[in-house]
C-alpha positions in Angstrom: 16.6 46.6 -32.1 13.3 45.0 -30.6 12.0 46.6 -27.3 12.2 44.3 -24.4 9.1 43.1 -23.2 7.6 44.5 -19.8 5.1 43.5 -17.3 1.9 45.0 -17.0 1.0 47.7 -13.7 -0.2 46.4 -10.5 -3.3 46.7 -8.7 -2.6 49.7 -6.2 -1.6 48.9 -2.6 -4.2 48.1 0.1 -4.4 50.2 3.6 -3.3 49.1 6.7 -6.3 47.3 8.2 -8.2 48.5 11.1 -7.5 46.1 13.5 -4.0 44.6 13.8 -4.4 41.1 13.4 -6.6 41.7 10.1 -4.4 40.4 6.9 -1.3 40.8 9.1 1.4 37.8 8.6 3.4 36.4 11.1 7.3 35.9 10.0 8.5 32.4 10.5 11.0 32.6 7.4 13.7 35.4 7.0 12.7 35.5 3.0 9.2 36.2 4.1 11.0 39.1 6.0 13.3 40.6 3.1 10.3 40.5 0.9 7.9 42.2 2.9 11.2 44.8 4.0 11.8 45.5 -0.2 7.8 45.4 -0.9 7.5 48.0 2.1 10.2 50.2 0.3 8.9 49.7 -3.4 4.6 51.0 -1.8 6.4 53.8 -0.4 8.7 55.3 -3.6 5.5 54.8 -5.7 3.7 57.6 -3.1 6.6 59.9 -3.0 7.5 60.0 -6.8 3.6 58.5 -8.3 3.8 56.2 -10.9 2.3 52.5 -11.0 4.5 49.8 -9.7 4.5 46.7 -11.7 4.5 43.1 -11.8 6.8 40.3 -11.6 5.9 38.3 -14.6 8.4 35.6 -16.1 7.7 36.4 -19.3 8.8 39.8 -19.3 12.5 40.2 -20.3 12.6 42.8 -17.3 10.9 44.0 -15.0 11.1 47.7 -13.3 9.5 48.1 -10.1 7.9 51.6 -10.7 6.8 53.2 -14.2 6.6 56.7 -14.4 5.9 57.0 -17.8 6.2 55.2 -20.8 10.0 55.5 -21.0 10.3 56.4 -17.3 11.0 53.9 -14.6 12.2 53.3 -11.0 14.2 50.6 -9.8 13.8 50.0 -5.7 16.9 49.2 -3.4 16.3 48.4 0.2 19.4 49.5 2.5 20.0 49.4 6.3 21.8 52.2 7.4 24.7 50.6 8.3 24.4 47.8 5.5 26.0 47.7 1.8 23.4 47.7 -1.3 23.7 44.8 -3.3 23.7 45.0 -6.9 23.2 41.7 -9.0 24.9 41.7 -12.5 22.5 40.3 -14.4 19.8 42.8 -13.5 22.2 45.7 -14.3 22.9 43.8 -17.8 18.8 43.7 -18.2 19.1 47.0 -17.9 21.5 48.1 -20.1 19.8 46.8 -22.6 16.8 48.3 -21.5 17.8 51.3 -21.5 19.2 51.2 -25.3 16.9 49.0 -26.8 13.4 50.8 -25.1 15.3 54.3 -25.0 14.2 54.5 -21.6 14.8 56.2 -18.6 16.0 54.3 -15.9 17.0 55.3 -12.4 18.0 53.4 -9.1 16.0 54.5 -5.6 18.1 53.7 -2.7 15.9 53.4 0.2 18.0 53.6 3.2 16.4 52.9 6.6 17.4 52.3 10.5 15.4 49.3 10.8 16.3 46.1 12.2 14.1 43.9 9.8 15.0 40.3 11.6 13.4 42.3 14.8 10.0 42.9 13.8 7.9 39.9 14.3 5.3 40.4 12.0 4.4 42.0 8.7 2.3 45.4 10.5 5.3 45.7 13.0 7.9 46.0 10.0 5.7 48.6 8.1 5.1 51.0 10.9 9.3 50.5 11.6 10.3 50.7 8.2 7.4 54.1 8.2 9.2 55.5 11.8 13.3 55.0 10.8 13.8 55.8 6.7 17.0 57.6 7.2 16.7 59.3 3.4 16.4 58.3 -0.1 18.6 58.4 -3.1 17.7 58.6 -6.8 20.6 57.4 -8.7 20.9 57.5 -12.8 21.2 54.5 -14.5 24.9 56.0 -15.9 26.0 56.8 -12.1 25.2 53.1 -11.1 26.9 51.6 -14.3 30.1 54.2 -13.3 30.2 53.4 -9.4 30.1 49.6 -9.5 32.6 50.0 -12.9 35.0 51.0 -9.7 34.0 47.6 -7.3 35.4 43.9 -7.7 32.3 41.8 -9.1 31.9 38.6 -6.9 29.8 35.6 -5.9 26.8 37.4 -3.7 25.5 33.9 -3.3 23.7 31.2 -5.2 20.0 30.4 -6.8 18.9 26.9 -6.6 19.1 24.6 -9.4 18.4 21.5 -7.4 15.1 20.8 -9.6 16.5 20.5 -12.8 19.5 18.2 -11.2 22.4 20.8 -11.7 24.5 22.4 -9.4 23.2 25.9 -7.9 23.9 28.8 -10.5 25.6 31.7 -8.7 24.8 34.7 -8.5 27.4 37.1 -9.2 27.3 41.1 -8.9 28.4 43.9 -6.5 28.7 45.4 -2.9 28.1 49.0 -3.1 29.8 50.6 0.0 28.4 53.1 2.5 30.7 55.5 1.0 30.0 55.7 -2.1 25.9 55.8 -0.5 27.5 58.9 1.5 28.8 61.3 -1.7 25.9 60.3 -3.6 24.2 62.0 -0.5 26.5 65.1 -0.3 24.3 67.6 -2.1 21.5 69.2 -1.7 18.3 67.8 -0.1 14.9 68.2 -0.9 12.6 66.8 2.1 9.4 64.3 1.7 5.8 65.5 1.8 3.7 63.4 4.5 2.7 60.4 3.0 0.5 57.2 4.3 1.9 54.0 3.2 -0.5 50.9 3.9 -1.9 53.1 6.2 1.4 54.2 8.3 2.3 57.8 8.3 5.7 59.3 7.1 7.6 61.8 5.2 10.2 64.6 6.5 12.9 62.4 5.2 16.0 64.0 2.9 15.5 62.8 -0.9 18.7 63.0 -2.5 18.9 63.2 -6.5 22.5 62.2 -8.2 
């Protein structure tokens, strides 16, 4: 079988800046806020487990957030505390047959944090929140994901815009994975984070969880 095609590493992440109104970004738009939130949570896995993260490139037939390794990679989840994790089909599809056709590693981080995203008005505020309230993290094999949403009823998470090319909006269909099935995957034991500065904001002391 051919490989699937990846994107190339990133550039690594840039400091907080010394004073706070250098390259900081005011939110007007609540996707400017979910990006910035995953972003926050994709800087900070790359400190606590190393690795490069990568690009989103089109071309690519996927495209991992982390790479450990040559056949190692992360994917990044953003969770509130109190929220479900969503879990689009066709990315778990892209990586199925990443995983066979690359005979790679892949595994899911669950990021789970007590921030309030929509409350932060600007891109420094939501850092040093999302630095402050990460409640733990979870690394998930790629097998445990495939098994856990194998239990869930797939449905219509919402719908990507096909306005431009004159069709009707494509949905988007995939998975709501509960807080309880967040919990056991959290029932063992813990190791704890090292400090770590991400753009600049101090954190660690958080449980990291491996399934």
């Amino acid at each position: 079988m051919i490989p699937l095609r990846l994107p190339s590493v990133r550039e690594p992440g840039t400091q907080l800046a010394l004073w706070d109104w250098v390259g900081n970004v005011q939110f007007v738009h609540w996707a400017r806020t979910r990006h910035a939130t995953g972003d926050y949570c994709e800087e900070a896995a790359c400190k606590l487990f190393g690795g490069e993260r990568m690009t989103t490139d089109g071309r690519a037939h996927i495209c991992p957030d982390i790479k450990l390794g040559d056949r190692d990679f992360l994917e990044v989840k953003s969770v509130g505390a109190k929220r479900q994790g969503i879990i689009y089909e066709h990315i778990l599809d892209r990586g199925l047959r990443f995983v066979r056709r690359n005979r790679a590693r892949l595994r899911y981080v669950f990021w789970i944090h007590e921030t309030k995203p929509k409350d932060e008005a600007d891109l420094f505020a939501l850092r040093r929140a999302m630095a402050a309230h990460t409640a733990r993290v979870i690394v998930v094999p790629f097998q445990a994901m495939l098994d856990a949403v194998g239990k869930l009823t797939i449905t219509t998470m919402n719908y990507r815009s096909a306005s431009k090319a004159g069709r009707p909006d494509v949905p988007m269909t995939g998975w709501r994975l509960p807080q309880a099935q967040l919990r056991a995957w959290a029932a063992g034991q813990a190791s704890f984070a090292p400090d770590l500065n991400v753009y600049g904001c101090p954190t660690g002391g958080f449980p990291v969880y491996y399934v």
